[in-house]
C-alpha positions in Angstrom: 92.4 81.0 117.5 95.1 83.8 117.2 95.0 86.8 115.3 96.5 87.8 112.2 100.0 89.6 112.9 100.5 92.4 110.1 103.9 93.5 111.8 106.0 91.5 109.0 103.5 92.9 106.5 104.4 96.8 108.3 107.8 95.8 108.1 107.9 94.9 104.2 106.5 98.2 103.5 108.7 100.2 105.4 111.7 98.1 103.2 110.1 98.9 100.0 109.6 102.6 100.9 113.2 103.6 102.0 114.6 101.5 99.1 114.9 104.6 97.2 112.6 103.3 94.2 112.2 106.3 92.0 108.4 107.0 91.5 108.7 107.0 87.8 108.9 102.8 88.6 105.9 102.9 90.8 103.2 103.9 88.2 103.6 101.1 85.8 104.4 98.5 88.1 101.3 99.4 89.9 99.4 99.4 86.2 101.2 95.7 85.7 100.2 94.1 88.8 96.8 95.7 88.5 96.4 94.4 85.2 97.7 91.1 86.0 95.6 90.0 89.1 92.3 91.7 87.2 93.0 89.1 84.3 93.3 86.2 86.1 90.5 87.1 88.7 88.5 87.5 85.1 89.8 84.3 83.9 88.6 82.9 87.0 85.0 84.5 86.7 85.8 86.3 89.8 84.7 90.3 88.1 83.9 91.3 91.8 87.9 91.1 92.5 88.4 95.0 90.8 86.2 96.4 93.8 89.0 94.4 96.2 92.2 95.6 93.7 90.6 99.4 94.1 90.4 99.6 97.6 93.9 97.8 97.6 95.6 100.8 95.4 93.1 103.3 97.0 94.6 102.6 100.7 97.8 103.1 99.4 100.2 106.3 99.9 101.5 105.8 96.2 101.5 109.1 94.0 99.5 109.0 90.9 97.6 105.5 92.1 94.2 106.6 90.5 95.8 106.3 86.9 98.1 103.2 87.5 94.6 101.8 88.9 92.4 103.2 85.9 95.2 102.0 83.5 95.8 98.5 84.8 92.2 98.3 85.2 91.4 99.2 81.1 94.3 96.6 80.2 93.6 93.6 82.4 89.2 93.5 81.3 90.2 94.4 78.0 92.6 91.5 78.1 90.3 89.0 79.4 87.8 90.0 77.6 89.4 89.4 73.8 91.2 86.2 75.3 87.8 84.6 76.5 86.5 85.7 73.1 88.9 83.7 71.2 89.7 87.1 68.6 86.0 87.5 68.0 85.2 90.5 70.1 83.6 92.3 67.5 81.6 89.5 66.3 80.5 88.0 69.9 79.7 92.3 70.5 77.7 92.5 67.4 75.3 89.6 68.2 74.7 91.4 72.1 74.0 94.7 70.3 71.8 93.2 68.0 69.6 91.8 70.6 69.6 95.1 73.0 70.3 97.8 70.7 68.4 96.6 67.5 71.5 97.1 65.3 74.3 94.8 64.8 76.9 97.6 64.1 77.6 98.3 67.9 79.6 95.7 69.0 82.3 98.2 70.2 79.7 99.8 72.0 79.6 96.7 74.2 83.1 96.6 75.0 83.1 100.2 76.0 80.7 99.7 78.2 82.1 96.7 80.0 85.4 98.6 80.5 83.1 101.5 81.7 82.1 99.3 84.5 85.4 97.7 85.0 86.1 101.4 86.1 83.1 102.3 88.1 83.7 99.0 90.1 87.7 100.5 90.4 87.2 103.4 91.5 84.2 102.7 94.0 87.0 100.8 95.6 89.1 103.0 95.2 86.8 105.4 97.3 86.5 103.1 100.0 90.1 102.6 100.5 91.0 106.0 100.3 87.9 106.6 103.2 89.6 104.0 105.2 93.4 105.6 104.9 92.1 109.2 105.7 90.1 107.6 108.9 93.5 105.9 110.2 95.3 109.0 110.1 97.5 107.9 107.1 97.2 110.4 104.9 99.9 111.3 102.1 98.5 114.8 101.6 100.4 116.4 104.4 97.9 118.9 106.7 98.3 122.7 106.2 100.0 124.6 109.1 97.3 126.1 110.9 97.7 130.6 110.5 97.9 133.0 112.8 95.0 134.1 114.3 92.9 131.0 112.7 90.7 128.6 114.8 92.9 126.0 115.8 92.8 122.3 114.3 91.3 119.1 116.2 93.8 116.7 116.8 92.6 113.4 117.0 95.3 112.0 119.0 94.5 114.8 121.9 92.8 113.9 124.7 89.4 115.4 125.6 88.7 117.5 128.0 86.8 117.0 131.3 83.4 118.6 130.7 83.0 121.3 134.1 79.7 120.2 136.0 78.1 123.3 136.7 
């Protein structure tokens, strides 16, 4: 059994990033493919695909990613949720209201709170991917120059040193 290569995958990221795309392009075409793979993972009954898209967009370098993945996010439940409904939102909303709230009025209610969790499950992902960048060392928030006369900053690349036997 060999193991998966991600040099091509390297490589294709390294294109894209010296392509000279302005960033102005990045944040909706992060939102877009966000929204587009949460809508069919939706269509497929597959909700738990959000947590995979945030921790996709979380590992990422791209500026702004938190509201391209917030944004997408909104459009692509919101999407599924009034195409699976067939138009009746409202109406489908008003009947689950009715039996947990007690009042028929508060279908919208519903809907905010299923985008509400669409975005808890995107940015717990979201977390976790940006955990898993920082603890590889690829951070895009450069690291302050250390001052004068400060204590010095670990390197993790450094070797460490022999510990003296006394």
């Amino acid at each position: 059994m060999t193991a998966l290569d991600a040099r091509p995958l390297l490589r294709l990221g390294t294109a894209v990033r010296t392509a000279g795309v302005s960033p102005r392009v990045w944040w909706p075409a992060t939102a877009c493919v966000v929204a587009l793979v949460e809508l069919g993972a939706g269509a497929l009954g597959l909700w738990w695909v959000t947590v995979l898209v945030g921790v996709a967009v979380g590992a990422s370098t791209l500026r702004r990613r938190l509201w391209a993945l917030l944004a997408g996010t909104a459009v692509g439940w919101v999407a599924g949720i009034l195409l699976q409904s067939g138009g009746k939102t409202i109406q489908i909303g008003g009947v689950v209201s009715a039996e947990i709230f007690n009042a028929r009025s508060l279908g919208v209610l519903i809907l905010v709170v299923a985008v509400i969790y669409a975005f808890l499950l995107a940015l717990a992902g979201a977390w976790i991917g940006a955990a898993a960048r920082r603890l590889t060392g690829r951070s895009a928030i450069p690291e302050p120059a250390a001052a004068a006369g400060s204590v010095a900053v670990l390197d993790p690349a450094a070797e460490p040193e022999e510990a003296s036997s006394v």
